[in-house]
C-alpha positions in Angstrom: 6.5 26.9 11.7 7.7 29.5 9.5 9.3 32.3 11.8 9.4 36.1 10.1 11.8 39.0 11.1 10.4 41.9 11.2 11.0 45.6 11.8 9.0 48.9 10.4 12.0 49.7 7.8 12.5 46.2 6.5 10.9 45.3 3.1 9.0 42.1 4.0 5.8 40.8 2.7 3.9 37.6 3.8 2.3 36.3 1.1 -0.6 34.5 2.1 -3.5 35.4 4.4 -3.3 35.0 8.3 -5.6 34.9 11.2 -3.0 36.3 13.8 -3.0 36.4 17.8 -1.2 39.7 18.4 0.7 40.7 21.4 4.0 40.3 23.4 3.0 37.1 24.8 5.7 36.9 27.7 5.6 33.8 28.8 2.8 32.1 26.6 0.7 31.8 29.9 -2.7 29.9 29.9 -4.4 33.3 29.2 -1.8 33.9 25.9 -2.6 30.2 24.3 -6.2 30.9 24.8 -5.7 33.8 22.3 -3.4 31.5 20.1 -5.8 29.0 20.1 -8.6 31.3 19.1 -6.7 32.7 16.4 -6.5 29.1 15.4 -10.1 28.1 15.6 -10.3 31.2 13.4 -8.1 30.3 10.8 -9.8 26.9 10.5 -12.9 28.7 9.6 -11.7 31.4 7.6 -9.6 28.8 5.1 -6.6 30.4 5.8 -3.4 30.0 7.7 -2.4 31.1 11.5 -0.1 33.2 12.8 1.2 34.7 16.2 3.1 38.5 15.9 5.1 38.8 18.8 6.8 41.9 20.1 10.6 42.1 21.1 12.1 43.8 23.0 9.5 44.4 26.1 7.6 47.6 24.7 8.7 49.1 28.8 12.7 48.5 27.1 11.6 51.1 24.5 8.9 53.3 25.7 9.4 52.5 29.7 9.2 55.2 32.4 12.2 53.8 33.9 10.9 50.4 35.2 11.6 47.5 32.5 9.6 44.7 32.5 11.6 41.9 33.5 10.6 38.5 30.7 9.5 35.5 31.9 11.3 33.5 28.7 13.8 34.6 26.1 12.8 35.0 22.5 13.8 31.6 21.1 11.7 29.7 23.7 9.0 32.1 23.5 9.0 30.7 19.8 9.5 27.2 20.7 6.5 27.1 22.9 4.6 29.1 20.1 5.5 26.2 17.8 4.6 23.5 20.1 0.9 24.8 19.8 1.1 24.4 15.7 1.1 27.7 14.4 1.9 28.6 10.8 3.6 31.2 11.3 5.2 33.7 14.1 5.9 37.4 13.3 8.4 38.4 15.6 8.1 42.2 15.0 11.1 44.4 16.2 9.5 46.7 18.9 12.0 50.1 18.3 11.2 54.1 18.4 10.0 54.2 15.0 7.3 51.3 15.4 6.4 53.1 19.0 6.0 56.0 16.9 3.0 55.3 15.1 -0.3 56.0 15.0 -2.9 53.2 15.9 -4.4 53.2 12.8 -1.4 53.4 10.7 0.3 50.5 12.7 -3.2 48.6 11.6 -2.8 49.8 8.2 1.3 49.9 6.9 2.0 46.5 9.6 -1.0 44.6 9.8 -2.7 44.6 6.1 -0.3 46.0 4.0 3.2 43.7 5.1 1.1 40.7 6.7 -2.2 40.4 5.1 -4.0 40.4 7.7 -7.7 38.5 7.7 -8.8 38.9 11.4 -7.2 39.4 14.7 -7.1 37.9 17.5 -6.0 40.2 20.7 -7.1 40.2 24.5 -9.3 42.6 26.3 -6.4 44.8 27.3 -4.8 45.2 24.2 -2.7 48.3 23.4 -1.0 49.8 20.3 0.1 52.5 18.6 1.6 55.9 19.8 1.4 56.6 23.7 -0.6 52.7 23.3 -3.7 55.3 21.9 -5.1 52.0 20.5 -7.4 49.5 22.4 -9.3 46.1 21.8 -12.2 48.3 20.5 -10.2 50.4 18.5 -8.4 48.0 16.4 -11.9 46.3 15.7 -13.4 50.0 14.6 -10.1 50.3 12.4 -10.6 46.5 11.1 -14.2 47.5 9.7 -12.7 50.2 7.9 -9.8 48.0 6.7 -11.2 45.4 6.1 -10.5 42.4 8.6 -12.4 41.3 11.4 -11.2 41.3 15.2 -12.1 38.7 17.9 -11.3 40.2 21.9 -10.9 37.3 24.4 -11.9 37.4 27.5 -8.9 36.7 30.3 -8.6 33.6 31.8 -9.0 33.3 35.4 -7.9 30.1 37.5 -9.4 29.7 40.8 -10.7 33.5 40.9 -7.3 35.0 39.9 -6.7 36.5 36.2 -3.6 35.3 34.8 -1.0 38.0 33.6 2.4 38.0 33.0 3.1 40.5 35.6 1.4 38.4 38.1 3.5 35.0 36.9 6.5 37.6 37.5 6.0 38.6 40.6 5.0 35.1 41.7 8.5 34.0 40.4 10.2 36.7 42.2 9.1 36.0 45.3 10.0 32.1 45.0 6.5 31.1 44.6 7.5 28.9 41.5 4.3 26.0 42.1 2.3 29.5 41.8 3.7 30.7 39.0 3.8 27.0 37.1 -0.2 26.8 37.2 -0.3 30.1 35.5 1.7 29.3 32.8 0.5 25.7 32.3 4.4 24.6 32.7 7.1 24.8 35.1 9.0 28.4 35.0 12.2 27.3 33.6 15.6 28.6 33.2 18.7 28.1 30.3 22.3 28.7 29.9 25.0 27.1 29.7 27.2 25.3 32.2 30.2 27.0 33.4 32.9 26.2 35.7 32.9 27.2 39.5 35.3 26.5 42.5 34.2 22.1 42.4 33.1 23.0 46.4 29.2 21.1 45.8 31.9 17.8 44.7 33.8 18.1 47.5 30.9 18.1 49.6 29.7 15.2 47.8 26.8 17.0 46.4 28.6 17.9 42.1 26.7 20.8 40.8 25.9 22.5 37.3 26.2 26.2 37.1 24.9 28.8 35.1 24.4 32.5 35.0 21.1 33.6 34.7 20.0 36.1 31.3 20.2 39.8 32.4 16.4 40.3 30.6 15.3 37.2 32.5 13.3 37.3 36.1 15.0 35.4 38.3 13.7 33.3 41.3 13.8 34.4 44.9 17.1 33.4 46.1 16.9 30.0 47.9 16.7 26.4 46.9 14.0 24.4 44.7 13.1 21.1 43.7 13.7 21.1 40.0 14.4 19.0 37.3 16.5 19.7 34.5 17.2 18.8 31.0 21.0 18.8 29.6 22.0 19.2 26.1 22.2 15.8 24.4 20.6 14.2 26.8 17.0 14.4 26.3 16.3 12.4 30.2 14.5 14.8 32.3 16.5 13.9 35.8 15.0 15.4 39.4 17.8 17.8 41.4 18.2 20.7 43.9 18.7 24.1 42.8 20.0 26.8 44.5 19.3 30.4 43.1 21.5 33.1 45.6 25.0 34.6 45.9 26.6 31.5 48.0 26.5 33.5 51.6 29.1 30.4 53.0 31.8 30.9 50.5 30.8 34.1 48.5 30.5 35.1 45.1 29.9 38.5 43.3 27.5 37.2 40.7 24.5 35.6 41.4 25.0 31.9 40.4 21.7 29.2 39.9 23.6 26.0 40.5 21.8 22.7 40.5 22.9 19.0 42.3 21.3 16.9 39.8 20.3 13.3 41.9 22.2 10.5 40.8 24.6 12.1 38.3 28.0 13.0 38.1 29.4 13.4 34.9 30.9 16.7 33.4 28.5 18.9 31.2 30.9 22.0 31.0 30.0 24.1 28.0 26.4 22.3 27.4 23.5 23.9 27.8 20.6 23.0 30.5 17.2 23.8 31.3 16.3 23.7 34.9 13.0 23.5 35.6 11.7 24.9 39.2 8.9 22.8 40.4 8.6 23.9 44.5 10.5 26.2 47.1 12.6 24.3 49.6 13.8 27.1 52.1 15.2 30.2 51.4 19.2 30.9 51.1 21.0 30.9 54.3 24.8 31.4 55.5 26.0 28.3 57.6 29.3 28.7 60.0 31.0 25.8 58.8 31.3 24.0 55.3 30.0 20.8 57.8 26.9 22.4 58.6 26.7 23.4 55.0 27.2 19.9 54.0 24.3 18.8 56.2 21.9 21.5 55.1 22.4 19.9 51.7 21.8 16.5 52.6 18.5 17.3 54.3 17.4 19.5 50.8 17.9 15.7 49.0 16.1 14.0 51.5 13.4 16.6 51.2 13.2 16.3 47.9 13.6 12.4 47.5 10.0 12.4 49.7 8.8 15.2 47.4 9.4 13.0 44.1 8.4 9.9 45.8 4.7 11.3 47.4 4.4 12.7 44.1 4.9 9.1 42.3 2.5 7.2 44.9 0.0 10.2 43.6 0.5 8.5 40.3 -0.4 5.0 41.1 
């Protein structure tokens, strides 16, 4: 996949014509890869190639009244994901003042056909854009007629009754319902970063943990503990663990701290990068009056997870 910067002021051009799914896509949820896969189907039809323009920063970062939108992924796995689904190309186009500035049907005009050559569009039912978002779904299809390419509106996807959105994934994954949240998205909710030291008190407990800090643009999981499972740089194994998500109320920290006891594994990973993945809510985060009783909560978070992983096995067979 060919993957284009893009900002108002910069001179680039694509050069051949795209079908493109347009929008910020936070999370690539099942609702955003029924767009992408539209936009696909499109393409096919049309004999040309596909393409996803994504928007970054958050439009709320720019325009906001105050309250930012939390992502639900950074950029580069936003991309990876978009990639996984076989797309020719992703636009990522710089969302800043100047591109917030313009009108919907010079957005349509100087972006879409003039920079991208744009054949049709692809966008969901509540699809905004331009200044003060003046544009919707039916008024980029009235500006395509007069510009020349067509505009398909898909319908949102709705799983047992609920619509998908990213702000419901969000505020699934806020309050700790990660299973929740994982169905939307058609994939775990996961977390990167990479491993720092801490104060080695999960190996003397006999429980080793990996720690990272979470991304400051990232929503973060209820504090508490999870089944997970998590990948480590080099090591492409996906191995089961425990994570914790909190502040360490037994011995405190300052900064919030994810920390995983990965089963069955104890080597050093110090400066690698992981991906934890958060599968189900354990219990929530809780301050124990003793390091023993902290010990034992732990112990009884792997045995509840071993019986998770082995139900979840016999559900296989």
């Amino acid at each position: 996949m060919k993957v284009i910067d893009l900002s108002v002021d910069s001179m680039v051009t694509v050069e051949l014509e795209h079908v493109y799914a347009i929008g910020v896509f936070d999370g690539v949820h099942v609702g955003h890869q029924e767009i992408i896969r539209t936009a696909q189907s499109r393409a096919r039809q049309l004999g040309v190639r596909s393409g996803v323009v994504t928007l970054d920063p958050h439009p709320s970062v720019v325009v906001g009244s105050g309250q930012i939108d939390l992502s639900l992924m950074p950029l580069q796995e936003r991309l990876e994901i978009i990639d996984e689904m076989s797309i020719d190309t992703a636009v990522v186009l710089r969302f800043d003042r100047k591109l917030a500035s313009m009108s919907a049907y010079s957005f349509a005009k100087e972006v879409l056909v003039d920079r991208l050559r744009i054949a049709a569009a692809v966008v969901g039912e509540n699809h905004s854009f331009g200044r003060g978002a003046e544009g919707n779904a039916a008024e980029l299809r009235r500006i395509g007629v007069d510009l020349g390419f067509d505009v398909e509106v898909v319908a949102p996807v709705a799983i047992d009754g609920t619509v998908v959105s990213s702000t419901l994934i969000r505020n699934l994954v806020a309050s700790g319902d990660v299973a929740q949240a994982g169905k939307y998205l058609g994939r775990p909710f996961r977390m990167r970063g990479v491993v720092v030291e801490g104060n080695h008190l999960g190996k003397q407990l006999g429980f080793p943990t990996m720690n990272i800090y979470p991304q400051e643009e990232q929503v973060v999981p209820a504090r508490g503990v999870y089944l997970s499972t998590v990948t480590i740089e080099g090591d492409q194994q996906q191995r089961w663990g425990i994570c914790n998500v909190g502040l360490k109320p037994t011995v405190p920290t300052d900064r919030l701290v994810v920390e995983i006891h990965v089963l069955d594994y104890d080597e050093q990973v110090y400066g690698r990068t992981i991906e934890i993945s958060f599968l189900s809510y354990l219990r929530g985060e809780r301050r124990f009056s003793s390091l023993d009783e902290l010990k034992a909560a732990i112990a009884s978070d792997e045995r509840a997870a071993r019986r998770w992983i082995a139900d979840k096995d016999r559900c296989r067979i």
